[in-house]
N, CA, C and O atoms as a GROMACS GRO file, in nm:
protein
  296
    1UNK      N    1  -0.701  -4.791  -1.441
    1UNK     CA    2  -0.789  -4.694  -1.380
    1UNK      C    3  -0.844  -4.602  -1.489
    1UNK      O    4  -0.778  -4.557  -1.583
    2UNK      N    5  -0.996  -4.576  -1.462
    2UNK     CA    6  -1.038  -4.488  -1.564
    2UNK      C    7  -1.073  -4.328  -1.464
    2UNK      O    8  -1.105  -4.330  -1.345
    3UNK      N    9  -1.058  -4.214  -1.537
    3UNK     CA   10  -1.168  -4.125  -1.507
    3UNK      C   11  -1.252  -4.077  -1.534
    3UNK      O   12  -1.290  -4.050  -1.648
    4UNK      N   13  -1.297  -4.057  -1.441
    4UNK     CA   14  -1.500  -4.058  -1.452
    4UNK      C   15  -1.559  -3.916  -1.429
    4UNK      O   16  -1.666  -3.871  -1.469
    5UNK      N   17  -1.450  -3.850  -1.345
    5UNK     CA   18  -1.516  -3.684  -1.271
    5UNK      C   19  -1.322  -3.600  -1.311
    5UNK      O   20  -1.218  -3.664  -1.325
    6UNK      N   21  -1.335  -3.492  -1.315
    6UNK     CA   22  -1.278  -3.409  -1.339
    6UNK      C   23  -1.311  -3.248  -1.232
    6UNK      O   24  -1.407  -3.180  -1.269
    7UNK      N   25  -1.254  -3.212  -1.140
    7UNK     CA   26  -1.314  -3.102  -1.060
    7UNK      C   27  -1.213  -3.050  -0.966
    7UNK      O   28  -1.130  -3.120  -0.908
    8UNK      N   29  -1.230  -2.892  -0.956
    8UNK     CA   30  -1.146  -2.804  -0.855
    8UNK      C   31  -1.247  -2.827  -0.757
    8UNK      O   32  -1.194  -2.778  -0.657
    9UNK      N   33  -1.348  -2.867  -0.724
    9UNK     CA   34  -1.479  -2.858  -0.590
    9UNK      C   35  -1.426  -2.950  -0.526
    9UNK      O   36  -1.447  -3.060  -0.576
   10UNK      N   37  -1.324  -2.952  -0.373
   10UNK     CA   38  -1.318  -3.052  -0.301
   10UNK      C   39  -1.423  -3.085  -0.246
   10UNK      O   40  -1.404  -3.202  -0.217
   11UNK      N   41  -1.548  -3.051  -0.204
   11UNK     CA   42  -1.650  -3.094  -0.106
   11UNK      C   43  -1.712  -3.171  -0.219
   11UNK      O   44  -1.765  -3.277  -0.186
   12UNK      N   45  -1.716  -3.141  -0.340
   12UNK     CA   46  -1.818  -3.211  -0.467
   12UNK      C   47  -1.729  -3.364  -0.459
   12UNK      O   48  -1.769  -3.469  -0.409
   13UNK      N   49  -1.609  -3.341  -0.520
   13UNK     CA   50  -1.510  -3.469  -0.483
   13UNK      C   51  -1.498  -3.621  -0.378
   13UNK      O   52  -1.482  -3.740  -0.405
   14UNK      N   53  -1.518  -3.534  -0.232
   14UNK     CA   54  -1.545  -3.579  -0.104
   14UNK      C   55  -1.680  -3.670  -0.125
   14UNK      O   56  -1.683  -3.788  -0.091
   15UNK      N   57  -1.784  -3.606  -0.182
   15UNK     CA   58  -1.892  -3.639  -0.204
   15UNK      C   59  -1.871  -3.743  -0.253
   15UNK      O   60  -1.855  -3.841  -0.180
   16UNK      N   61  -1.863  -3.753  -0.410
   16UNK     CA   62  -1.846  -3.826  -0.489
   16UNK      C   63  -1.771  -3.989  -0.436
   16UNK      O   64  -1.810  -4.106  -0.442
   17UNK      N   65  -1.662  -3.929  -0.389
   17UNK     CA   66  -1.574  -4.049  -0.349
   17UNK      C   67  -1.659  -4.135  -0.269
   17UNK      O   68  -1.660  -4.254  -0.300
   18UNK      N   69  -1.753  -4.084  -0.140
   18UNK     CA   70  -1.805  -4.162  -0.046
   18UNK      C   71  -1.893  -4.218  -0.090
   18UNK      O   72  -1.931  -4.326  -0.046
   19UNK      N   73  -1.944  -4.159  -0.187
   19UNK     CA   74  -2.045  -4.229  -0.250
   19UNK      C   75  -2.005  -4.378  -0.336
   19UNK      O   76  -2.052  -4.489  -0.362
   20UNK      N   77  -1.926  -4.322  -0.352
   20UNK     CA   78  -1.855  -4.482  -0.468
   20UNK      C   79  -1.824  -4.579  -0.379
   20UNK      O   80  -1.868  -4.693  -0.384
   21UNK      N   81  -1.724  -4.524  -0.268
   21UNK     CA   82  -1.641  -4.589  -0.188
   21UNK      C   83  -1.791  -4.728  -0.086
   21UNK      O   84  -1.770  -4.844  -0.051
   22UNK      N   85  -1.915  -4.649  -0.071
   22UNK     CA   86  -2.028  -4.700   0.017
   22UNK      C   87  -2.070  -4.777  -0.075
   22UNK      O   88  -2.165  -4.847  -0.038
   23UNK      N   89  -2.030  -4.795  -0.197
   23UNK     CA   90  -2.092  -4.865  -0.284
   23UNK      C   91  -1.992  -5.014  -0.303
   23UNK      O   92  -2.029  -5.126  -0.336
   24UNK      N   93  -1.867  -4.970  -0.273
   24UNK     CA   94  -1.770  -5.082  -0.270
   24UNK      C   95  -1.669  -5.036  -0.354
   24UNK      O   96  -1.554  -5.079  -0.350
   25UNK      N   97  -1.710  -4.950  -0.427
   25UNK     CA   98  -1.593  -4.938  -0.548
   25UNK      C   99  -1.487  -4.877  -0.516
   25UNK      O  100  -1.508  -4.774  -0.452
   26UNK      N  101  -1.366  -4.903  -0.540
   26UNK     CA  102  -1.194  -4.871  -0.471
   26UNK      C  103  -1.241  -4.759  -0.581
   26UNK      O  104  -1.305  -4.783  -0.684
   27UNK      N  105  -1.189  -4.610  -0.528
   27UNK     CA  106  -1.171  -4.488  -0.558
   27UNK      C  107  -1.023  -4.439  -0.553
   27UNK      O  108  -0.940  -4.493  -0.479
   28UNK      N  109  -0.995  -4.336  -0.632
   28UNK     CA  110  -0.813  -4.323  -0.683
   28UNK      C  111  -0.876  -4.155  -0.689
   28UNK      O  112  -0.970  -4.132  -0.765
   29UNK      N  113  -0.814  -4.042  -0.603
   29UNK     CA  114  -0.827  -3.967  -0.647
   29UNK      C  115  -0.684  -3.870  -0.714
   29UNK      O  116  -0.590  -3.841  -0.639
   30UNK      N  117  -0.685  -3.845  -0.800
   30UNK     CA  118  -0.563  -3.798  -0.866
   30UNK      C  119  -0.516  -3.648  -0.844
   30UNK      O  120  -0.587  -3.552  -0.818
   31UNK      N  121  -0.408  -3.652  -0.858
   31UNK     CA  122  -0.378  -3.460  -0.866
   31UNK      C  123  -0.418  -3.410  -0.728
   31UNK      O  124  -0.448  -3.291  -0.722
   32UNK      N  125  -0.422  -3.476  -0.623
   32UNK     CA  126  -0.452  -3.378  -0.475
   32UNK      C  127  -0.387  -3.312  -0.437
   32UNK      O  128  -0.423  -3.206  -0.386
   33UNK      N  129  -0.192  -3.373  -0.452
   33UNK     CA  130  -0.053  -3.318  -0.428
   33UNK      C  131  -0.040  -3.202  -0.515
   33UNK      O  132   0.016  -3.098  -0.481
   34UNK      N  133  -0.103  -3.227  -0.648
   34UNK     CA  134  -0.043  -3.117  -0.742
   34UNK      C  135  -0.133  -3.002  -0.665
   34UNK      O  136  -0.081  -2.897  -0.629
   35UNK      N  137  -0.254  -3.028  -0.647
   35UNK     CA  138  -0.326  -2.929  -0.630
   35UNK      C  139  -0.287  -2.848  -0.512
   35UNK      O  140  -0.299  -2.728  -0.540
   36UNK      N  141  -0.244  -2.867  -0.391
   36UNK     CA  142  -0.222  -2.860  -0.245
   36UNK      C  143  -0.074  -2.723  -0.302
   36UNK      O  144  -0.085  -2.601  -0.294
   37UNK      N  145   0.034  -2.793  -0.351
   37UNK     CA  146   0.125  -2.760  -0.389
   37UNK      C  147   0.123  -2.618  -0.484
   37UNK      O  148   0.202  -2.524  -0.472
   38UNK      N  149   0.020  -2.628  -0.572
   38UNK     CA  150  -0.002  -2.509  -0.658
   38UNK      C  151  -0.126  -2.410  -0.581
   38UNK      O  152  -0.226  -2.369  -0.640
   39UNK      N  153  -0.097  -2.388  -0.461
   39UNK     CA  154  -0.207  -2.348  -0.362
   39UNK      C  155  -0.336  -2.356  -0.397
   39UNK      O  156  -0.400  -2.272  -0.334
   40UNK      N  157  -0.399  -2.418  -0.468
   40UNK     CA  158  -0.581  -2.425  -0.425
   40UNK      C  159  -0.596  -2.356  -0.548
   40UNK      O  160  -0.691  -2.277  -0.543
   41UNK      N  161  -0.536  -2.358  -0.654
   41UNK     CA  162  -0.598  -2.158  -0.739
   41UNK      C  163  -0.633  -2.183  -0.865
   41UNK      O  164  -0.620  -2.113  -0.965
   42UNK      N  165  -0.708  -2.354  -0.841
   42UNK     CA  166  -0.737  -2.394  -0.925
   42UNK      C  167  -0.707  -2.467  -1.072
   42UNK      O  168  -0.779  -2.532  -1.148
   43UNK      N  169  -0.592  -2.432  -1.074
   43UNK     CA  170  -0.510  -2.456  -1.227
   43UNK      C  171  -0.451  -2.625  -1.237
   43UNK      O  172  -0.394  -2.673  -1.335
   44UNK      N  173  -0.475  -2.683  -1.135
   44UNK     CA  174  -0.479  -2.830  -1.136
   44UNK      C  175  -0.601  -2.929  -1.079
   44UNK      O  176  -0.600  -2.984  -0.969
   45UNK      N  177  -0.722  -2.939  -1.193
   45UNK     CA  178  -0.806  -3.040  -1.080
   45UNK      C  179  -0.817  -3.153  -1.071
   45UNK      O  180  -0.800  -3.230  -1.165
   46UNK      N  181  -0.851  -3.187  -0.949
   46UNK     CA  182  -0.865  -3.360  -0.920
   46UNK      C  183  -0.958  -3.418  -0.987
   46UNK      O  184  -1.072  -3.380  -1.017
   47UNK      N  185  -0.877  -3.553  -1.016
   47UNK     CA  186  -0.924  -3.655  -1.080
   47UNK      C  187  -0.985  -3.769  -0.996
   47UNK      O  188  -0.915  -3.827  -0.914
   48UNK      N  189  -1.109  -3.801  -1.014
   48UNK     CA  190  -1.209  -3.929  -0.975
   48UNK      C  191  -1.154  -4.043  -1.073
   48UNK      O  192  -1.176  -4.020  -1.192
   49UNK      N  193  -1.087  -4.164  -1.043
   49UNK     CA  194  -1.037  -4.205  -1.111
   49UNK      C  195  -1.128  -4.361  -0.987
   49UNK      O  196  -1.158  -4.369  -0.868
   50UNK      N  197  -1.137  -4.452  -1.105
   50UNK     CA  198  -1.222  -4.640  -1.073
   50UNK      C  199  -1.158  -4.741  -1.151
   50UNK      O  200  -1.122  -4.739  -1.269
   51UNK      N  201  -1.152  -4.819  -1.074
   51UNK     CA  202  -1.103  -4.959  -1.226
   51UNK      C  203  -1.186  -4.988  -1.309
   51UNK      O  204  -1.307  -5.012  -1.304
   52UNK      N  205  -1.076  -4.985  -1.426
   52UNK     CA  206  -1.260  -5.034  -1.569
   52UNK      C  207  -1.310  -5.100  -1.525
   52UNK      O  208  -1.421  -5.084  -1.575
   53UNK      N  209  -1.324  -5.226  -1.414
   53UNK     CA  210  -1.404  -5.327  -1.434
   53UNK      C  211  -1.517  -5.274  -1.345
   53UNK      O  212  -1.618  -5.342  -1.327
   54UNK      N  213  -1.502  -5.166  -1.295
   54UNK     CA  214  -1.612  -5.125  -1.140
   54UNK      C  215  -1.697  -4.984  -1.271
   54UNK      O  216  -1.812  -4.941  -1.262
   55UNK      N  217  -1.588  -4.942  -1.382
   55UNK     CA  218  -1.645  -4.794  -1.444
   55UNK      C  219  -1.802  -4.814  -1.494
   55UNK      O  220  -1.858  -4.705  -1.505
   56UNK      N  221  -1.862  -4.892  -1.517
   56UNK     CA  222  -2.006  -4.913  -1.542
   56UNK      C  223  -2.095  -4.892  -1.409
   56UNK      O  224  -2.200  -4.840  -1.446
   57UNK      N  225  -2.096  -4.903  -1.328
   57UNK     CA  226  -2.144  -4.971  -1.222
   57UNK      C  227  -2.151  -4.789  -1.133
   57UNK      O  228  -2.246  -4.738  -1.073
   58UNK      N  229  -1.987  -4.723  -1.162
   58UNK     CA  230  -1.984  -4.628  -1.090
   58UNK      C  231  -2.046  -4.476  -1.186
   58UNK      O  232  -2.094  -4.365  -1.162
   59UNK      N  233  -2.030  -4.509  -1.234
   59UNK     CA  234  -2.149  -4.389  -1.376
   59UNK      C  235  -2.303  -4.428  -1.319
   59UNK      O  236  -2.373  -4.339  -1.270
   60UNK      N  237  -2.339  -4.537  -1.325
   60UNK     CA  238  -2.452  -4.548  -1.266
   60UNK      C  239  -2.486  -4.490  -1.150
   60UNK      O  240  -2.573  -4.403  -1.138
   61UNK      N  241  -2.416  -4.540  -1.057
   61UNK     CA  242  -2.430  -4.466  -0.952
   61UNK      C  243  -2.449  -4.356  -0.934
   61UNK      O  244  -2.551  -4.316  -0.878
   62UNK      N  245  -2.312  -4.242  -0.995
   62UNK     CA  246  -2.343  -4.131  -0.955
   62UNK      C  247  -2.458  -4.062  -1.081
   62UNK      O  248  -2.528  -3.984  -1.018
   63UNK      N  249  -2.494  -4.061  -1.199
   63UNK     CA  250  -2.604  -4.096  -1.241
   63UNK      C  251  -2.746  -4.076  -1.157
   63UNK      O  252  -2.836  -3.992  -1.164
   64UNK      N  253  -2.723  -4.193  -1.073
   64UNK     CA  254  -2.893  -4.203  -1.035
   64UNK      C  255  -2.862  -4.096  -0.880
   64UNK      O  256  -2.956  -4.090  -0.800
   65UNK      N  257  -2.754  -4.031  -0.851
   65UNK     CA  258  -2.738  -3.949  -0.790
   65UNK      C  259  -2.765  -3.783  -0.771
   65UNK      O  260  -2.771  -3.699  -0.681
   66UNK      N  261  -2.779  -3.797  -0.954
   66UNK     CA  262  -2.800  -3.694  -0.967
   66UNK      C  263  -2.653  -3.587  -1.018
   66UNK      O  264  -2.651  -3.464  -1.018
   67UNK      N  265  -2.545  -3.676  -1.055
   67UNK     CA  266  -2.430  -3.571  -1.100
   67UNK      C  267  -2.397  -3.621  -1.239
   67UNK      O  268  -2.284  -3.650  -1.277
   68UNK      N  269  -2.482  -3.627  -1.294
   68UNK     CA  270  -2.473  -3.693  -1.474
   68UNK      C  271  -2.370  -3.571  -1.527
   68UNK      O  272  -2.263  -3.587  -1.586
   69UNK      N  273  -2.425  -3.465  -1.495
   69UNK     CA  274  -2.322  -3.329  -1.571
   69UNK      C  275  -2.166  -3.376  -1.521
   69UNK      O  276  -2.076  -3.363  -1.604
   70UNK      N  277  -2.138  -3.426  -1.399
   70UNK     CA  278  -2.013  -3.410  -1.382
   70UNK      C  279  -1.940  -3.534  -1.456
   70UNK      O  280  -1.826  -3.517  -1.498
   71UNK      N  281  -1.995  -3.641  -1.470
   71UNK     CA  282  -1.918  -3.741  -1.567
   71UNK      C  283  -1.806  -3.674  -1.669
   71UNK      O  284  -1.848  -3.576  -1.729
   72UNK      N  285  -1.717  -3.700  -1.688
   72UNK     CA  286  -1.640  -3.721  -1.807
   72UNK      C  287  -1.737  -3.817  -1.905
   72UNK      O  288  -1.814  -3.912  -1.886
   73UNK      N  289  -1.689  -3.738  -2.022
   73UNK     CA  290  -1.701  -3.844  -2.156
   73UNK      C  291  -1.584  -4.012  -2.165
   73UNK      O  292  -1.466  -4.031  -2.135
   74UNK      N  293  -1.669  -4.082  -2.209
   74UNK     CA  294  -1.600  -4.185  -2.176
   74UNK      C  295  -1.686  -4.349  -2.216
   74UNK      O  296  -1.632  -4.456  -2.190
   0.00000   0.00000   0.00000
């Protein structure tokens, strides 16, 4: 699994995911427990995490979506 997005924004996240997920690509989001657990306060954010073999395909996507800023380097 790679990651692709890095973010405390659950609704940005939500987003993101459905978007991949409508596209076909199996989505992994990471750190939800940590986050839930360390109440919301930011100091742990979730990870957008894809299998390398889908990570081309899903940069594109969100890309022509319009969330190029949120990519991770990679």
């Amino acid at each position: 699994m790679v990651e692709i997005v890095r973010t405390n924004d659950i609704v940005l996240m939500g987003y993101l995911q459905s978007l991949l997920e409508n596209a076909k690509i199996p989505v992994l989001i990471a750190d939800t427990h940590i986050s839930a657990l360390e109440g919301m306060i930011g100091a742990f954010p979730r990870r957008l995490m894809v299998p390398e073999d889908h990570e081309r395909q899903a940069r594109r996507i969100l890309r022509e979506a319009g969330f190029e800023a949120e990519l991770r380097l990679g």
